[in-house]
Backbone as XML, in Angstrom:
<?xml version="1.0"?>
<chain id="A" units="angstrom">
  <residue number="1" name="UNK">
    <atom name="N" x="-5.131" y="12.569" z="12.073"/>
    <atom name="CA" x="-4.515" y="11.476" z="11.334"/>
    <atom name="C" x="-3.876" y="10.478" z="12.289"/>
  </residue>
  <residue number="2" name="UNK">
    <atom name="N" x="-2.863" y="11.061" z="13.122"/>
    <atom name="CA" x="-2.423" y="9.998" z="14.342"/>
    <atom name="C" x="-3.272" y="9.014" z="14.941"/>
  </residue>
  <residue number="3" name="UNK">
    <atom name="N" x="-4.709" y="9.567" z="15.183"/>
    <atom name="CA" x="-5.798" y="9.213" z="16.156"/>
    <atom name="C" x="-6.115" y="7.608" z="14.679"/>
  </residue>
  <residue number="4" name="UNK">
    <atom name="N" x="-6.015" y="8.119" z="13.684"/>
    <atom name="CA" x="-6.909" y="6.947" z="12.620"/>
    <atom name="C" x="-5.610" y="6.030" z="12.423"/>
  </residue>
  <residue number="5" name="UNK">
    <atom name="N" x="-4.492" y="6.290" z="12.629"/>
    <atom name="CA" x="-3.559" y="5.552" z="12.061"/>
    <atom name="C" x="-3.174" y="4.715" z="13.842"/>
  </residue>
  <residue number="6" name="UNK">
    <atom name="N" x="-3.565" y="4.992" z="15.095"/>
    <atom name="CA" x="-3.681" y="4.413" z="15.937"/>
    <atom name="C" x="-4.348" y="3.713" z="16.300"/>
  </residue>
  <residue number="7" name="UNK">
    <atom name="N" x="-5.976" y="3.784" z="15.726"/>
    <atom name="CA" x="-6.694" y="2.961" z="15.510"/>
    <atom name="C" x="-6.556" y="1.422" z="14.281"/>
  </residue>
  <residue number="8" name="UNK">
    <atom name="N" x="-6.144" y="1.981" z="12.899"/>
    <atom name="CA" x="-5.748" y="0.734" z="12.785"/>
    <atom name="C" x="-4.547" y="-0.128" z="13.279"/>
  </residue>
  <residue number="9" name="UNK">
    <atom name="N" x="-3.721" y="0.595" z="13.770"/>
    <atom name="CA" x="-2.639" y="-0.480" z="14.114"/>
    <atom name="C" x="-3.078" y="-1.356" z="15.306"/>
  </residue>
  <residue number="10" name="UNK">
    <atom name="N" x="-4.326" y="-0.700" z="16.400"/>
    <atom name="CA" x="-4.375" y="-1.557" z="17.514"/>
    <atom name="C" x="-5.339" y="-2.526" z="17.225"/>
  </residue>
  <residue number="11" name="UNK">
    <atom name="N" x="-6.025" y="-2.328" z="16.056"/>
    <atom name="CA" x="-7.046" y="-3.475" z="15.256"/>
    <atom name="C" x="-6.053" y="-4.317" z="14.759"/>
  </residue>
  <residue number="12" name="UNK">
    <atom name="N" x="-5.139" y="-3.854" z="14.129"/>
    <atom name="CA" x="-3.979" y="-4.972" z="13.663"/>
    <atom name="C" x="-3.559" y="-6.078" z="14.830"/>
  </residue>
  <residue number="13" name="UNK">
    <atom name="N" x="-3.456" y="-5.530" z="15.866"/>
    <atom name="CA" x="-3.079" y="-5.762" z="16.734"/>
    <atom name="C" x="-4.156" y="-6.915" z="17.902"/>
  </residue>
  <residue number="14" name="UNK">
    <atom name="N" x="-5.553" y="-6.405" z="17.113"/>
    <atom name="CA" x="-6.317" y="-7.835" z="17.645"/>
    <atom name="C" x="-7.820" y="-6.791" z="19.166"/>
  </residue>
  <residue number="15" name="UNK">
    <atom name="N" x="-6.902" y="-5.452" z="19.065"/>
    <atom name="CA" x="-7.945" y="-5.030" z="20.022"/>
    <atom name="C" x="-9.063" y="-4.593" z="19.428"/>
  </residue>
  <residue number="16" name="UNK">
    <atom name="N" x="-10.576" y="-4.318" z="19.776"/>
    <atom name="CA" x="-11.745" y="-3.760" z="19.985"/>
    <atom name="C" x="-11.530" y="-2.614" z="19.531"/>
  </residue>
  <residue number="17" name="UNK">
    <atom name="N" x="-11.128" y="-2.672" z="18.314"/>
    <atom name="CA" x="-11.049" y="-0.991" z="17.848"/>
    <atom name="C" x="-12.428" y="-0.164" z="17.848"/>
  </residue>
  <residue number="18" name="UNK">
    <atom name="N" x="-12.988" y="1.209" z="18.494"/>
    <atom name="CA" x="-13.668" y="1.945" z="18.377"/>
    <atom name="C" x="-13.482" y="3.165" z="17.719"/>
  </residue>
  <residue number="19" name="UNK">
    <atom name="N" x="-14.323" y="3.382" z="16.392"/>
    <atom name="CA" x="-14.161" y="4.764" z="15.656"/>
    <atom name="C" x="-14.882" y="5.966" z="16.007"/>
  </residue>
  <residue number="20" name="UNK">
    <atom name="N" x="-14.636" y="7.106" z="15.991"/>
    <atom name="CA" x="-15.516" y="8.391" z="15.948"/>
    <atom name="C" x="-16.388" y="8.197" z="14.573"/>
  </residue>
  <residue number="21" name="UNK">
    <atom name="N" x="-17.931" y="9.226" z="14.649"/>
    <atom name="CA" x="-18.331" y="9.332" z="13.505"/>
    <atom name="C" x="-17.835" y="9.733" z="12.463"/>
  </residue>
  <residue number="22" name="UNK">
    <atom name="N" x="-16.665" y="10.480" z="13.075"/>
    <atom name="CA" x="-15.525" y="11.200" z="11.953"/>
    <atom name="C" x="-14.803" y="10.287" z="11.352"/>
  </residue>
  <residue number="23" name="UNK">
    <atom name="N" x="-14.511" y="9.541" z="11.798"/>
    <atom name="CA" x="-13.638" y="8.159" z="11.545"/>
    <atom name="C" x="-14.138" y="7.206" z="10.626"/>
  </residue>
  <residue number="24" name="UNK">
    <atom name="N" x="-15.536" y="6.969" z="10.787"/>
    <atom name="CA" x="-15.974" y="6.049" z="10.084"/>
    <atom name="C" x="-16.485" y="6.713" z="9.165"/>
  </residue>
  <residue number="25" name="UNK">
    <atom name="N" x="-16.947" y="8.135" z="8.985"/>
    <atom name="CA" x="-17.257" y="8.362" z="7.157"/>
    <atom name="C" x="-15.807" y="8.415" z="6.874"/>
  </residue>
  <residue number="26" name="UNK">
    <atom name="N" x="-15.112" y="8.755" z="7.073"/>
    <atom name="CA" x="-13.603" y="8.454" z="6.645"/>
    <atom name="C" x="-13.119" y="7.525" z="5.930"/>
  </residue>
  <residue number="27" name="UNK">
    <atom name="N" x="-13.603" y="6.426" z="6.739"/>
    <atom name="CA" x="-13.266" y="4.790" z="6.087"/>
    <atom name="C" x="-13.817" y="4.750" z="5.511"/>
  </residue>
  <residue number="28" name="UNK">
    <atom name="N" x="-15.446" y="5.074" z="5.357"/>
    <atom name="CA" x="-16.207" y="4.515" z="4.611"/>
    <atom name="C" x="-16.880" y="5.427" z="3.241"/>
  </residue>
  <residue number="29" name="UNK">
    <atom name="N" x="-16.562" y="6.709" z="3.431"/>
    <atom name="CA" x="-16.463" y="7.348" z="2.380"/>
    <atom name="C" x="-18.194" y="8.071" z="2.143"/>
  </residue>
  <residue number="30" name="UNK">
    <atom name="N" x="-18.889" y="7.288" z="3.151"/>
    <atom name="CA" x="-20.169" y="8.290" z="3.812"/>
    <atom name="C" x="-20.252" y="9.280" z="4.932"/>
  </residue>
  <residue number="31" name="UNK">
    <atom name="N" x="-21.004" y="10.418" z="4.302"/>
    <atom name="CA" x="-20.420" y="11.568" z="5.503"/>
    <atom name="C" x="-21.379" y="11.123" z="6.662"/>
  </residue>
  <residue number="32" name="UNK">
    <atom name="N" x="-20.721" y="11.933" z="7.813"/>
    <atom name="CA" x="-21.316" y="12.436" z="9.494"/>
    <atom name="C" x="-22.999" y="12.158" z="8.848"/>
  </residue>
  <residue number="33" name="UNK">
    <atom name="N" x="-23.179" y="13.240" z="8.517"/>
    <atom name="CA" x="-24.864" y="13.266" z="8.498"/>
    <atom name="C" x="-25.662" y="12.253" z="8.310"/>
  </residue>
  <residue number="34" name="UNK">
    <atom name="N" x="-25.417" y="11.282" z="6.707"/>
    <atom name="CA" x="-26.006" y="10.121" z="6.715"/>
    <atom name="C" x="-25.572" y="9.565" z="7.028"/>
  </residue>
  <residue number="35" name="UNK">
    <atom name="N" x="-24.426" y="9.215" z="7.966"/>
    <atom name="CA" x="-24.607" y="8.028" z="9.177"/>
    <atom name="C" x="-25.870" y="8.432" z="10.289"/>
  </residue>
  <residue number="36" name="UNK">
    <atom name="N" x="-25.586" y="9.205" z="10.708"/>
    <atom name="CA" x="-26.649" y="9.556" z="11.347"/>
    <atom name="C" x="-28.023" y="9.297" z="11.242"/>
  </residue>
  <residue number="37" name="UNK">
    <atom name="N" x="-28.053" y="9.971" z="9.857"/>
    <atom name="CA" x="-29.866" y="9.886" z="9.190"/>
    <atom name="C" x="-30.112" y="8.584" z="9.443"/>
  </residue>
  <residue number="38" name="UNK">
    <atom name="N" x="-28.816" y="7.226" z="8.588"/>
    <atom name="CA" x="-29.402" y="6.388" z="8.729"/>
    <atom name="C" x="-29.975" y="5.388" z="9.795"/>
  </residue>
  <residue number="39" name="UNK">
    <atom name="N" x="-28.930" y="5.839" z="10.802"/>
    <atom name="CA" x="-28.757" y="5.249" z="12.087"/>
    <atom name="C" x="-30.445" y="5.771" z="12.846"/>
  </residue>
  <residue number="40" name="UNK">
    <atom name="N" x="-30.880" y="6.849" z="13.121"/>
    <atom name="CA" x="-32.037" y="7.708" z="13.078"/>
    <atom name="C" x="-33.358" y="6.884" z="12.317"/>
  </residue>
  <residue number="41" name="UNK">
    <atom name="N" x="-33.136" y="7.044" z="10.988"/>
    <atom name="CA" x="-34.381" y="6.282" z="10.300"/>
    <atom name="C" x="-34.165" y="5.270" z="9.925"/>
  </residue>
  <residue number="42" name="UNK">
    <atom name="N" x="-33.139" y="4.098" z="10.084"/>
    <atom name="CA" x="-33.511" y="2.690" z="9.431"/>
    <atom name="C" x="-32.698" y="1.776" z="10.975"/>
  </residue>
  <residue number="43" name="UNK">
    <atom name="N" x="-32.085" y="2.126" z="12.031"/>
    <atom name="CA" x="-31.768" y="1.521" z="12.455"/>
    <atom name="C" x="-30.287" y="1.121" z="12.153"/>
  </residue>
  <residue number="44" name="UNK">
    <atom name="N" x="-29.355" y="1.617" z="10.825"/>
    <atom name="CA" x="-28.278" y="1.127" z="10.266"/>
    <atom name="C" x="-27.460" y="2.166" z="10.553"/>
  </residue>
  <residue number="45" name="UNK">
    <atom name="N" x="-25.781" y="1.913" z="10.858"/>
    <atom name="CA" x="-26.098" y="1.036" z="11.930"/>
    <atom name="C" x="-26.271" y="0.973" z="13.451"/>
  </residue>
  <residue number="46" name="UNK">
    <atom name="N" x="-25.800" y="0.445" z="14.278"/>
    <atom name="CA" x="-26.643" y="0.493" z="15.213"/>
    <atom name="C" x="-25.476" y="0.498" z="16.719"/>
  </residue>
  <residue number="47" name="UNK">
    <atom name="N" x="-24.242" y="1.978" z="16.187"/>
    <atom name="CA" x="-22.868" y="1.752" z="16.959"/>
    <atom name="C" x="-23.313" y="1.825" z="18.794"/>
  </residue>
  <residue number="48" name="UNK">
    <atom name="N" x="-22.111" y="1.265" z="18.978"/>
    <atom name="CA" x="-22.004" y="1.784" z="20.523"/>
    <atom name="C" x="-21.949" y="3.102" z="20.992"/>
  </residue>
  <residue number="49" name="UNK">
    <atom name="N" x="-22.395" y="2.953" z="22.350"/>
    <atom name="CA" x="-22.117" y="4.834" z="22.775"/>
    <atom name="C" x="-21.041" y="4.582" z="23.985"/>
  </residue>
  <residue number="50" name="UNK">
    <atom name="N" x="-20.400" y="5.674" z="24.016"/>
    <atom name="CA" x="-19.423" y="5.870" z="24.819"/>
    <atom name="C" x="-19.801" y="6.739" z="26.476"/>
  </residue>
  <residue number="51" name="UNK">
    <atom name="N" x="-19.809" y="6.645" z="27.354"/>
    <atom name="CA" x="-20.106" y="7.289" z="28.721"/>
    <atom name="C" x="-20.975" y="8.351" z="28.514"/>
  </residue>
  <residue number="52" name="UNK">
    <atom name="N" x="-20.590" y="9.214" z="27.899"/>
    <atom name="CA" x="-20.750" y="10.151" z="27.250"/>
    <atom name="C" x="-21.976" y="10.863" z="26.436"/>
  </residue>
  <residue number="53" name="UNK">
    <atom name="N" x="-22.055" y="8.902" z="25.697"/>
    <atom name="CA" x="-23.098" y="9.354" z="24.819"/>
    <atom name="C" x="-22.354" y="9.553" z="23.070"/>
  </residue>
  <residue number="54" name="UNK">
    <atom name="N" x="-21.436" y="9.634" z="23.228"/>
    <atom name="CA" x="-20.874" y="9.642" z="21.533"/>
    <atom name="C" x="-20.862" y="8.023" z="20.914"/>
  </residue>
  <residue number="55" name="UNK">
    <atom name="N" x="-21.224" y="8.004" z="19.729"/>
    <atom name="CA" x="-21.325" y="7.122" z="18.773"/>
    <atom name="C" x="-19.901" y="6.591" z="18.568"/>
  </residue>
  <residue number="56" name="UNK">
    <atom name="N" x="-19.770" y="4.625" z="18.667"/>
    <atom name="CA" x="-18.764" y="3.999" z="19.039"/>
    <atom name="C" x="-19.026" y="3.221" z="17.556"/>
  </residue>
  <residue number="57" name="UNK">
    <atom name="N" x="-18.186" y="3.389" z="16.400"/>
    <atom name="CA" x="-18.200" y="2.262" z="15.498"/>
    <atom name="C" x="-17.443" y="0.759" z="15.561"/>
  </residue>
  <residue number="58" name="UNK">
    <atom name="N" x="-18.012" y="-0.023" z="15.243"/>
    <atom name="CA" x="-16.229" y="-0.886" z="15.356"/>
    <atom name="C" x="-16.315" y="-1.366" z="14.085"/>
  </residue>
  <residue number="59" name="UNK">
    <atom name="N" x="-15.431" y="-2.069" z="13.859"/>
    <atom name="CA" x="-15.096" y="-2.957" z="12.230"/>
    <atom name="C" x="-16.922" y="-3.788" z="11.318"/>
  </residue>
  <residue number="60" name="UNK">
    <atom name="N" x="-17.370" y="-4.323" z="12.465"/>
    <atom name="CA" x="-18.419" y="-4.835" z="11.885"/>
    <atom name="C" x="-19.718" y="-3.928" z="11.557"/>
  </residue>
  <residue number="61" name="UNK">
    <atom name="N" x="-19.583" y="-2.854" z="11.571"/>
    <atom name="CA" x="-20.382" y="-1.374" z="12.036"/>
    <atom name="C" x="-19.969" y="-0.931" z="10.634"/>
  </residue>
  <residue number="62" name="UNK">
    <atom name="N" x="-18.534" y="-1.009" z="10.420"/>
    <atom name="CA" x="-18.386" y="-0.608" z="9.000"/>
    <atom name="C" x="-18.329" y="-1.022" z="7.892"/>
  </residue>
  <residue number="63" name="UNK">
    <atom name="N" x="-18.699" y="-2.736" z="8.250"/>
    <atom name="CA" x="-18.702" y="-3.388" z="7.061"/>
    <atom name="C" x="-20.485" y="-3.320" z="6.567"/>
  </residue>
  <residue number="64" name="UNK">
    <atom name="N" x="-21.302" y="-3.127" z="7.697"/>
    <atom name="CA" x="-22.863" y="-2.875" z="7.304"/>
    <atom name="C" x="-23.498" y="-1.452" z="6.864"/>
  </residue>
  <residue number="65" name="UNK">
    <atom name="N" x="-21.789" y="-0.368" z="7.013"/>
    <atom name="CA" x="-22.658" y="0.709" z="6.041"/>
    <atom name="C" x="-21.694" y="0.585" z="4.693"/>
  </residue>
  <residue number="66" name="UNK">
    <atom name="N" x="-21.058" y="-0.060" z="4.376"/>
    <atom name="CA" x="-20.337" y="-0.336" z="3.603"/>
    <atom name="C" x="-21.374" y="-0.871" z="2.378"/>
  </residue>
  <residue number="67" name="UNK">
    <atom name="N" x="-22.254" y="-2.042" z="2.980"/>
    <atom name="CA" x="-22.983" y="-2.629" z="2.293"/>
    <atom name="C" x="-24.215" y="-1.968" z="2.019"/>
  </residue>
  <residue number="68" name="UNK">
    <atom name="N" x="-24.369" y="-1.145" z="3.007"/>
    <atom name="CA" x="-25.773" y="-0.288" z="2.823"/>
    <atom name="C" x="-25.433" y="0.483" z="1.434"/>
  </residue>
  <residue number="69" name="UNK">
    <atom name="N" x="-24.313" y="1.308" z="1.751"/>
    <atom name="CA" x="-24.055" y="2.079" z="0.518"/>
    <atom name="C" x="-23.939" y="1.567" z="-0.791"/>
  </residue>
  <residue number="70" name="UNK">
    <atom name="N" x="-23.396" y="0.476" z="-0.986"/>
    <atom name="CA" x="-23.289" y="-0.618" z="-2.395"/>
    <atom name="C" x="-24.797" y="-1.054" z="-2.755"/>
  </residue>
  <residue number="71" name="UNK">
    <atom name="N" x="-25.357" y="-1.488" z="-1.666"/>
    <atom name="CA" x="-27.559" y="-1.329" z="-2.020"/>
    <atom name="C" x="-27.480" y="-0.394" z="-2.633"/>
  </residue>
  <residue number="72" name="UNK">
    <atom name="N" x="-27.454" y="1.146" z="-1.826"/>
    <atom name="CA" x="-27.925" y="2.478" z="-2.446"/>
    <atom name="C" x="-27.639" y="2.383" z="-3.752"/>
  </residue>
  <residue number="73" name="UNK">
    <atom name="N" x="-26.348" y="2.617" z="-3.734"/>
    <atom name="CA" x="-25.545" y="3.169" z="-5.117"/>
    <atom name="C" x="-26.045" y="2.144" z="-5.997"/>
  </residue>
  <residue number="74" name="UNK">
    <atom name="N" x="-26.592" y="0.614" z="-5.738"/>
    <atom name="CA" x="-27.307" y="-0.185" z="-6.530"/>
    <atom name="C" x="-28.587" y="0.041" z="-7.021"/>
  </residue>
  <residue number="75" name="UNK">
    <atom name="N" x="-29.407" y="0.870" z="-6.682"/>
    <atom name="CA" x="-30.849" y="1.087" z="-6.865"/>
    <atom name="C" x="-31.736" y="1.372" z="-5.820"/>
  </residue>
  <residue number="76" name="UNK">
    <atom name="N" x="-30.905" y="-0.033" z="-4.833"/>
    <atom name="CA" x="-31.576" y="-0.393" z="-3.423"/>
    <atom name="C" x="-32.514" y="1.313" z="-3.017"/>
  </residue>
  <residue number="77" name="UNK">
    <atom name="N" x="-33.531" y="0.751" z="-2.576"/>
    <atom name="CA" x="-34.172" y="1.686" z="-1.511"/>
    <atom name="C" x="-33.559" y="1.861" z="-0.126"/>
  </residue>
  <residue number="78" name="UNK">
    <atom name="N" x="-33.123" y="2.969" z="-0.043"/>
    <atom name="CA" x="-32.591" y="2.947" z="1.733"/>
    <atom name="C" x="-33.445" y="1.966" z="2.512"/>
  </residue>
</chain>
């Protein structure tokens, strides 16, 4: 919880906020997996990776599965 509530305040704050995949089904209320799937089979979306190799969301990352999901839940075809 600290880690998500540090993240928005430094977005408040104007910085480059980066989420975990954990983070962003969080916000966005789609789990780990189909981010993945979708990221995997459609290209959506399409986060940063970290040194590492872990998946980097930022704000505009979550406004395009945001919208993906409002398609779905619309009819939309993935």
């Amino acid at each position: 919880v600290s880690t998500l509530i540090d993240q928005v305040s430094q977005n408040f704050y104007g910085s480059n906020v980066r989420y975990t995949v954990k983070a962003a089904a969080r916000a966005t209320g789609i789990s780990e997996s189909r981010l993945r799937t979708w990221e995997r089979r459609y290209g959506i979306p399409h986060p940063g990776r970290s040194d590492t190799g872990r998946r980097q969301y930022d704000d505009a990352d979550l406004a395009v599965i945001r919208r993906m999901a409002a398609l779905v839940d619309a009819g939309m075809a993935a």
